[in-house]
LUMVOLO-267007 format. One record per residue (C-alpha): x, y, z; residue in one letter; residue number from 0. Coordinates in Angstrom, 3 decimals. Example, Ala and Ser with C-alpha at 12.3 -4.5 7.8 and 13.67 -1.06 7.14 Angstrom:
2
+----------+----------+----------+----+-----+
:       c1 :       c2 :       c3 : aa :   i :
+----------+----------+----------+----+-----+
:   12.300 :   -4.500 :    7.800 :  A :   0 :
:   13.670 :   -1.060 :    7.140 :  S :   1 :
+----------+----------+----------+----+-----+
END
This chain:
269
+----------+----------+----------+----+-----+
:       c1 :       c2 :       c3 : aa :   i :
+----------+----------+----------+----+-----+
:  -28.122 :   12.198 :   -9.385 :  X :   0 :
:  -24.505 :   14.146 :  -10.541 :  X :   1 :
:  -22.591 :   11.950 :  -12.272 :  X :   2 :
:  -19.233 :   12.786 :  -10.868 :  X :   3 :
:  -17.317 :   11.052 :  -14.073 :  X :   4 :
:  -18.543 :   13.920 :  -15.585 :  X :   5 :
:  -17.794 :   16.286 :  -13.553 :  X :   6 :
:  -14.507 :   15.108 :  -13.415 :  X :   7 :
:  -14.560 :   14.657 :  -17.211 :  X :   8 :
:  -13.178 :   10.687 :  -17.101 :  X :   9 :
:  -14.197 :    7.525 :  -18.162 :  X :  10 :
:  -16.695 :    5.485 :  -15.413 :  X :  11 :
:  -13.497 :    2.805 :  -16.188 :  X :  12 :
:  -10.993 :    5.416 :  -15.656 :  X :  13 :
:   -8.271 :    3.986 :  -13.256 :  X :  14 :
:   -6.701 :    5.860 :   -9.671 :  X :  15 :
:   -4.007 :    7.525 :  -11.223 :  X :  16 :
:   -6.521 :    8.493 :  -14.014 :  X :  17 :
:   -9.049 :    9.992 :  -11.208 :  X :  18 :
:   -5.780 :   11.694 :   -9.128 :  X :  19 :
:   -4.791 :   12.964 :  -12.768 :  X :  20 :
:   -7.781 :   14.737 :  -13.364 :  X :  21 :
:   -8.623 :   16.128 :  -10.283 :  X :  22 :
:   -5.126 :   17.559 :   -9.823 :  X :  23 :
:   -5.539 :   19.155 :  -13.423 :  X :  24 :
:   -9.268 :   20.536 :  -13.076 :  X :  25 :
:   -7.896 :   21.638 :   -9.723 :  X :  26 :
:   -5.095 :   24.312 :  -10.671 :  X :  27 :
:   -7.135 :   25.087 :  -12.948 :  X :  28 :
:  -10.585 :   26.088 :  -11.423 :  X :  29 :
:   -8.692 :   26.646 :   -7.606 :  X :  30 :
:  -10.161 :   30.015 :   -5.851 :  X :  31 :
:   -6.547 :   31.304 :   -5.208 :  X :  32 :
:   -5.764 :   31.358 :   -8.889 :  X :  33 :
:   -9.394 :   33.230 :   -9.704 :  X :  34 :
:   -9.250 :   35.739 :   -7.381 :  X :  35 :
:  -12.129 :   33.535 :   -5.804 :  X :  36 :
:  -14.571 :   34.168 :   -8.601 :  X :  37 :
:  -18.255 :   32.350 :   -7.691 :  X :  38 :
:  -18.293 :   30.100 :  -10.400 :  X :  39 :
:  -15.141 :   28.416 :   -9.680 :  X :  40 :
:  -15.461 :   28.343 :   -6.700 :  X :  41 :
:  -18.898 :   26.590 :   -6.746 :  X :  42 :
:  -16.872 :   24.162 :  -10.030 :  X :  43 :
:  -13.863 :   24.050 :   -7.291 :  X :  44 :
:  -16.240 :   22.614 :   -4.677 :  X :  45 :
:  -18.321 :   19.843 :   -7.290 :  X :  46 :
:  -14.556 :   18.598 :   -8.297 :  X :  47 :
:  -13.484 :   18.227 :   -5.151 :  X :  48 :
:  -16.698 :   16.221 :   -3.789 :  X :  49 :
:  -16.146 :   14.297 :   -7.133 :  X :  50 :
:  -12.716 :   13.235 :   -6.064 :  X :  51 :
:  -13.536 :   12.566 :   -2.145 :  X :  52 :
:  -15.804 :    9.685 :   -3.721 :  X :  53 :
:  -14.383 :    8.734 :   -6.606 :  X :  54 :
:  -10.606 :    8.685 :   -4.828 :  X :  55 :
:  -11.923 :    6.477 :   -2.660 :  X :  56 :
:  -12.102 :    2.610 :   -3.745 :  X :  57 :
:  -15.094 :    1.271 :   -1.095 :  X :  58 :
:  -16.567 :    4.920 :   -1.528 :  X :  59 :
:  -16.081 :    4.722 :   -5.606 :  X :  60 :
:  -17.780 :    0.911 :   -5.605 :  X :  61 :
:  -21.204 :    2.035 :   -3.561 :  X :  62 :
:  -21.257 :    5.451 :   -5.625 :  X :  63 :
:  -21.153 :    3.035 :   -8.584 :  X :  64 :
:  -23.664 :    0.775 :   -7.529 :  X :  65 :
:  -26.491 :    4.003 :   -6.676 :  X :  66 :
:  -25.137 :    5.437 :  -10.361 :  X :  67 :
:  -26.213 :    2.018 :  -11.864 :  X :  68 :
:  -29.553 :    1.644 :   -9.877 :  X :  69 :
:  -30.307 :    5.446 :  -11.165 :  X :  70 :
:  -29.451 :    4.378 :  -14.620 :  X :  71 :
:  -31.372 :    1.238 :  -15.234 :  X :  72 :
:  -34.440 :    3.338 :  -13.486 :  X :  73 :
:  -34.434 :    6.026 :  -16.047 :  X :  74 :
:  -33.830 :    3.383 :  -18.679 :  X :  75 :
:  -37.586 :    1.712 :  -17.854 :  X :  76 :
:  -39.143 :    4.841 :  -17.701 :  X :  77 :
:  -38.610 :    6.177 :  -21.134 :  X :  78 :
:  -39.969 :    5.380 :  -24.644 :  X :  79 :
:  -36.647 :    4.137 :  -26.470 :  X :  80 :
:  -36.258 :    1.156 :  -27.980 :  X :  81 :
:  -34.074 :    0.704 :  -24.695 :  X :  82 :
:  -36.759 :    1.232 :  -22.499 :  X :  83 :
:  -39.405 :   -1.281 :  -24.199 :  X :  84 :
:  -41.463 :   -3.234 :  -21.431 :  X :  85 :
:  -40.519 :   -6.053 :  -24.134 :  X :  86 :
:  -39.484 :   -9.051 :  -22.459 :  X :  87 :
:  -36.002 :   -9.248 :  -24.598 :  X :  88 :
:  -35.457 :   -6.159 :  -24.166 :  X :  89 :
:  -36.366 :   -6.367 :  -20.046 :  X :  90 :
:  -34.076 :   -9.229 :  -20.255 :  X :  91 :
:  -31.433 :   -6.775 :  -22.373 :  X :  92 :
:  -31.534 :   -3.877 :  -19.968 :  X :  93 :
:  -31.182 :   -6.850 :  -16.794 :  X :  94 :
:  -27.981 :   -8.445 :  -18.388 :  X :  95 :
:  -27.004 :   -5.224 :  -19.039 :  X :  96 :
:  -27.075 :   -3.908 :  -15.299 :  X :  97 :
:  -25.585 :   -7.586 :  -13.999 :  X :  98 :
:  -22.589 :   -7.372 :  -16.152 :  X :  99 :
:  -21.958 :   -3.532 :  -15.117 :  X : 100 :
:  -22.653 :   -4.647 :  -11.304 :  X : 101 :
:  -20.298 :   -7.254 :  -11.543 :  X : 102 :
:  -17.342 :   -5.118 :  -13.495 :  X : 103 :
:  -18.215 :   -2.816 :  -10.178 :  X : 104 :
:  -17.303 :   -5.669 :   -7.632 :  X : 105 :
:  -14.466 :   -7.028 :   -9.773 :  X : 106 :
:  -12.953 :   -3.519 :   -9.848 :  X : 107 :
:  -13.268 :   -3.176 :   -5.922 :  X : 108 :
:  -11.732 :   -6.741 :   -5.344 :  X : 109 :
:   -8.932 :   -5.791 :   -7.597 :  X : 110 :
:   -8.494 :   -2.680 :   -5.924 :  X : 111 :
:   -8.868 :   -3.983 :   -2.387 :  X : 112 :
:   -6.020 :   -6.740 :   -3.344 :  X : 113 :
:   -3.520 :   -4.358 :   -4.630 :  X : 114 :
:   -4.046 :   -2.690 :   -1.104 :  X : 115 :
:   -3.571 :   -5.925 :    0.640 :  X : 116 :
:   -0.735 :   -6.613 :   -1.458 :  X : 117 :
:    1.414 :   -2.845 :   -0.805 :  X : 118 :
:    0.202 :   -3.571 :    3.176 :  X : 119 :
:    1.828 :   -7.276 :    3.154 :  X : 120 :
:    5.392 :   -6.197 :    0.848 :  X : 121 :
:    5.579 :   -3.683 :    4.379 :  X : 122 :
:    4.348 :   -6.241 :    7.262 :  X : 123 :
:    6.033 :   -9.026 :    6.081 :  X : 124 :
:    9.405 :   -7.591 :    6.033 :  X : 125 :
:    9.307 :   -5.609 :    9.184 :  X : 126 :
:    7.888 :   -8.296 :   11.297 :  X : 127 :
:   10.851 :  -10.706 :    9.722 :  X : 128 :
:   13.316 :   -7.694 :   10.880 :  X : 129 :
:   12.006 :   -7.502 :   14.441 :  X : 130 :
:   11.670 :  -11.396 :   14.679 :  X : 131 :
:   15.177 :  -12.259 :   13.260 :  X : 132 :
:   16.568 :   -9.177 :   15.403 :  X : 133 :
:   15.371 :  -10.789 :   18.660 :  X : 134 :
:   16.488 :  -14.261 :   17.540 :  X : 135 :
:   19.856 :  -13.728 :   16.675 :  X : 136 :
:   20.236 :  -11.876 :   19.843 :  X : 137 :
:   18.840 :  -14.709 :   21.633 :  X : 138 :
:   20.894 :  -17.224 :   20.312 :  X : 139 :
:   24.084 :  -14.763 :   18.915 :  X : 140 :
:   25.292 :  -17.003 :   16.189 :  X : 141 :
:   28.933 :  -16.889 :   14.636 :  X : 142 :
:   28.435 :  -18.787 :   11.680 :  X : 143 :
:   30.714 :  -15.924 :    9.381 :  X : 144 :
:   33.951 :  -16.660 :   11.263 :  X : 145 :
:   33.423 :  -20.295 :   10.960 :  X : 146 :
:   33.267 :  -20.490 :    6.784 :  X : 147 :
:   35.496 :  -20.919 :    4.735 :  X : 148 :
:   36.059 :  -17.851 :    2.301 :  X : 149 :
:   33.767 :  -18.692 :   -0.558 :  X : 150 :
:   31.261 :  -19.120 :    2.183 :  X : 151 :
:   31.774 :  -15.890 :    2.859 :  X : 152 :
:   31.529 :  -14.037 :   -0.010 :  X : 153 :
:   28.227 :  -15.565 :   -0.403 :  X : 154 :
:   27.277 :  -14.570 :    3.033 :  X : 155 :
:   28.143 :  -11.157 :    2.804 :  X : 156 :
:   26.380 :  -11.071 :   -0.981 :  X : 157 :
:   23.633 :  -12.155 :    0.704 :  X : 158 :
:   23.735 :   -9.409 :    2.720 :  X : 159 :
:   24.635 :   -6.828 :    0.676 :  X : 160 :
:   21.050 :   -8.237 :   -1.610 :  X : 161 :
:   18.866 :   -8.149 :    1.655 :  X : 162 :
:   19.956 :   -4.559 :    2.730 :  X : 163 :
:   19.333 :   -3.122 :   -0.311 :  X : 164 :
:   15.247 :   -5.262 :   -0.518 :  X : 165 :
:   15.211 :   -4.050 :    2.628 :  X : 166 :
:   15.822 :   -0.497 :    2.019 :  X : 167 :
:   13.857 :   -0.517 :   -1.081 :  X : 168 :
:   10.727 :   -2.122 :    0.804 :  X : 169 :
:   11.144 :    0.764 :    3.739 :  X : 170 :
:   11.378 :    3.262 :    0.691 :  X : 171 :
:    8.036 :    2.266 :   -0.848 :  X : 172 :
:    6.884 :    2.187 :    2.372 :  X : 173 :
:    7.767 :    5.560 :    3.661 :  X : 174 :
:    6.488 :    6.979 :   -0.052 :  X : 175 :
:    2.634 :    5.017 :    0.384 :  X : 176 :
:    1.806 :    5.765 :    3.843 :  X : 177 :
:    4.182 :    8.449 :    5.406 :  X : 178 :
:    3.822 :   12.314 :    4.836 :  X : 179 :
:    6.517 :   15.135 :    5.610 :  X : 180 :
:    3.957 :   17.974 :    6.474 :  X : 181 :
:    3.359 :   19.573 :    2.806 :  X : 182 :
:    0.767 :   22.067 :    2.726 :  X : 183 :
:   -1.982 :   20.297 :    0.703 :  X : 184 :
:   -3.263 :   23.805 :   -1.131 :  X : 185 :
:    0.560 :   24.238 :   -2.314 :  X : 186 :
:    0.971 :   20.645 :   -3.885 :  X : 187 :
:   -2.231 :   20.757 :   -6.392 :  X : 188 :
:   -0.748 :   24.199 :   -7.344 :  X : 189 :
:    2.670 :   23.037 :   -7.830 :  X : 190 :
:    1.652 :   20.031 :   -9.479 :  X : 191 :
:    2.406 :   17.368 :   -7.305 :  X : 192 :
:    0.340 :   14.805 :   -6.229 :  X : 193 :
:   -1.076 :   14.653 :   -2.442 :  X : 194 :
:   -2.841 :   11.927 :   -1.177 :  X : 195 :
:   -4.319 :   10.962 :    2.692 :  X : 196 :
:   -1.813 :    8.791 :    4.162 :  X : 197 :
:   -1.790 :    7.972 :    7.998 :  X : 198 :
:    1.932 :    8.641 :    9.485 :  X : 199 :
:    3.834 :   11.479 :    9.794 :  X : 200 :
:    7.715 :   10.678 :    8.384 :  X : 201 :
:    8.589 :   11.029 :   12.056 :  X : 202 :
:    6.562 :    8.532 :   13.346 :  X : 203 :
:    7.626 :    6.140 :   11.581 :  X : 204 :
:   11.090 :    6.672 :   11.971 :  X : 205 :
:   10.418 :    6.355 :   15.522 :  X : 206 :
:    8.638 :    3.102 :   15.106 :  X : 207 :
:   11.310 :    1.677 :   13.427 :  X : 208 :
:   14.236 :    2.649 :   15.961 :  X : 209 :
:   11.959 :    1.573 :   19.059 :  X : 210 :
:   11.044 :   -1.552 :   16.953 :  X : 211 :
:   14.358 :   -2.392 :   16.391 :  X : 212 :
:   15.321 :   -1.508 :   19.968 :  X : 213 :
:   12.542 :   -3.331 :   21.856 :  X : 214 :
:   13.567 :   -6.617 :   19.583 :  X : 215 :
:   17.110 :   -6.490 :   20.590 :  X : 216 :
:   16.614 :   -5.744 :   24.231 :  X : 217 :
:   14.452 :   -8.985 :   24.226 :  X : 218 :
:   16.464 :  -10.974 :   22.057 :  X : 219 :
:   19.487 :  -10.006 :   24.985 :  X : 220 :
:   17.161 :  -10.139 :   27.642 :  X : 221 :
:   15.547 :  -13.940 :   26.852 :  X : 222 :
:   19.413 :  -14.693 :   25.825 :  X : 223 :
:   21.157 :  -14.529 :   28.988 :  X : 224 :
:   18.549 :  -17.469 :   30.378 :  X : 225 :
:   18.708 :  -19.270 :   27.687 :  X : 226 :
:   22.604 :  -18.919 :   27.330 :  X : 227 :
:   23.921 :  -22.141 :   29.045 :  X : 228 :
:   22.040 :  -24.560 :   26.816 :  X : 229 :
:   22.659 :  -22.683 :   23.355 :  X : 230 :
:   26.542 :  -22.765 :   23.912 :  X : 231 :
:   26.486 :  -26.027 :   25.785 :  X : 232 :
:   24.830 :  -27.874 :   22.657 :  X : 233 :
:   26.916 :  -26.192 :   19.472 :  X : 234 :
:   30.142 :  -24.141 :   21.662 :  X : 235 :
:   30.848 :  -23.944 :   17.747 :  X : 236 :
:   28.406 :  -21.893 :   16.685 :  X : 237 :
:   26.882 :  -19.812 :   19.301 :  X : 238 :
:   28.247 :  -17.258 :   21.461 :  X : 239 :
:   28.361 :  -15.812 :   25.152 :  X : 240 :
:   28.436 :  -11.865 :   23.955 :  X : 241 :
:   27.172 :  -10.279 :   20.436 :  X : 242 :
:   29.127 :  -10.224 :   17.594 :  X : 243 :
:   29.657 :   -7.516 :   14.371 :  X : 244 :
:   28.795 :  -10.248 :   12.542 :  X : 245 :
:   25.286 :  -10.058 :   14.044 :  X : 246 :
:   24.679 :   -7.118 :   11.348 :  X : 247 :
:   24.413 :   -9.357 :    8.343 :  X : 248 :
:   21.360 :  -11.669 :    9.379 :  X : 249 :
:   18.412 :   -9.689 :    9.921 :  X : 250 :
:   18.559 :   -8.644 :    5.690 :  X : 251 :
:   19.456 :  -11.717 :    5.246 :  X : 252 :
:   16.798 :  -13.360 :    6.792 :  X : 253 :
:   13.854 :  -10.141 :    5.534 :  X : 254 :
:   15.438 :  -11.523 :    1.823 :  X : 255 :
:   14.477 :  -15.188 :    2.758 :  X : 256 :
:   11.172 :  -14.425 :    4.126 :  X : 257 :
:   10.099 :  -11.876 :    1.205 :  X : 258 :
:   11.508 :  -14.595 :   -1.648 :  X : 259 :
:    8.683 :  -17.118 :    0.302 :  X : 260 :
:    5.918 :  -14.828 :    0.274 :  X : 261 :
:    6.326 :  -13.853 :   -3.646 :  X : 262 :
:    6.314 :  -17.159 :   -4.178 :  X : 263 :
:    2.960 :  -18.160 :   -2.240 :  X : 264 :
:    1.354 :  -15.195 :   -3.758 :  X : 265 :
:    1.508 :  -16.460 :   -6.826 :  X : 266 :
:   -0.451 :  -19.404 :   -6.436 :  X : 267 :
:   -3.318 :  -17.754 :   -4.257 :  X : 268 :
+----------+----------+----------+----+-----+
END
């Protein structure tokens, strides 16, 4: 079976950026392109490159692991080391041996798979509070700024300056993790930048976000007009008949509130 730590020349404990790191290094350096296509690199090209669509891969990376192990502890019974002794302590050796490995294999895929989960939920979570707090405050159109007092407002509007730049920041991280511009792949490993598989284009999701943002504010309006004789009936004071400016400041407001929850939750889970 290849052992593609080797071939990638890392540690079986070697983390993502590790794995990336390598491949991107044994990759400008063995690349066809730079070797005028010479056999053996090419072949090395093509073993570092299988090496990387497995080990690159978390759930791929764990099974690999798992058939690596099983191929290890096989050859380890079958020889006549000290380590291979049909001895029951050393049976019992070589088993504890394998169960610890197995389970630094799972605990490195649960890891991995909750860092995912985590970058996926610092993206939902603020988007769907976006949408959701879009529609709302077009629903009920508040005007809670014109009614403080000025302290009140300087907090208000700190608020808001706090939530638009999380916001931002959030969309940023975003944009970096699962968007691409259109790079040609064969150009980034020779310029030394790292490419990775991600699933939008930057356009996409651009679009998603303006119709996202549209569709909850056309709602928001939409369910507003119906509901617009009870909500300025009950509080004249602080709800309106039309949209105001004002309605700007809410939605990072509320993404701030909403993200500042979460954090906190996740720490006790």
């Amino acid at each position: 079976m290849v052992n593609y730590y080797k071939v990638l020349k890392i540690s079986p404990k070697a983390s993502n950026a590790e794995i990336k790191s390598a491949y991107r290094r044994l990759a400008r350096k063995l690349h066809p392109d730079i070797n005028n296509d010479q056999d053996n690199n090419s072949a090395e090209f093509t073993k570092i490159t299988a090496a990387y669509e497995i080990l690159g891969n978390p759930q791929e990376r764990a099974n690999y692991d798992k058939q690596l192990l099983k191929a290890q502890y096989k050859n380890s019974s079958e020889g006549d080391t000290v380590f291979s002794s049909e001895n029951a302590y050393a049976r019992r050796w070589r088993q504890m041996a394998y169960e610890r490995r197995y389970n630094e294999i799972i605990d490195r895929m649960i890891a991995d798979e909750r860092r995912e989960s985590m970058a996926l939920q610092k993206i939902i979570f603020p988007l769907v509070a976006l949408f959701l707090s879009t529609c709302f405050i077009a629903i009920f159109k508040p005007v809670i700024f014109i009614n403080l007092h000025p302290i009140g407002k300087i907090i208000l509007i700190s608020l808001f300056v706090i939530g638009l730049f999380h916001l931002f920041s959030r969309l940023k991280a975003a944009f970096e993790k699962y968007t691409y511009s259109g790079e040609n792949v064969r150009d980034s490993i020779l310029e030394k930048t790292e490419t990775e598989k991600k699933p939008y284009t930057r356009l996409t999701a651009v679009c998603f976000l303006i119709f996202g943002f549209g569709i909850s504010l056309a709602s928001g309006l939409l369910i507003g007009n119906y509901l617009q004789f009870f909500t300025i009936a009950t509080m004249p004071a602080f709800f309106s008949s039309t949209l105001k400016p004002e309605f700007v400041f809410y939605p990072p407001i509320f993404v701030l509130l909403v993200d500042a929850i979460h954090a906190f939750v996740s720490r006790f889970e």
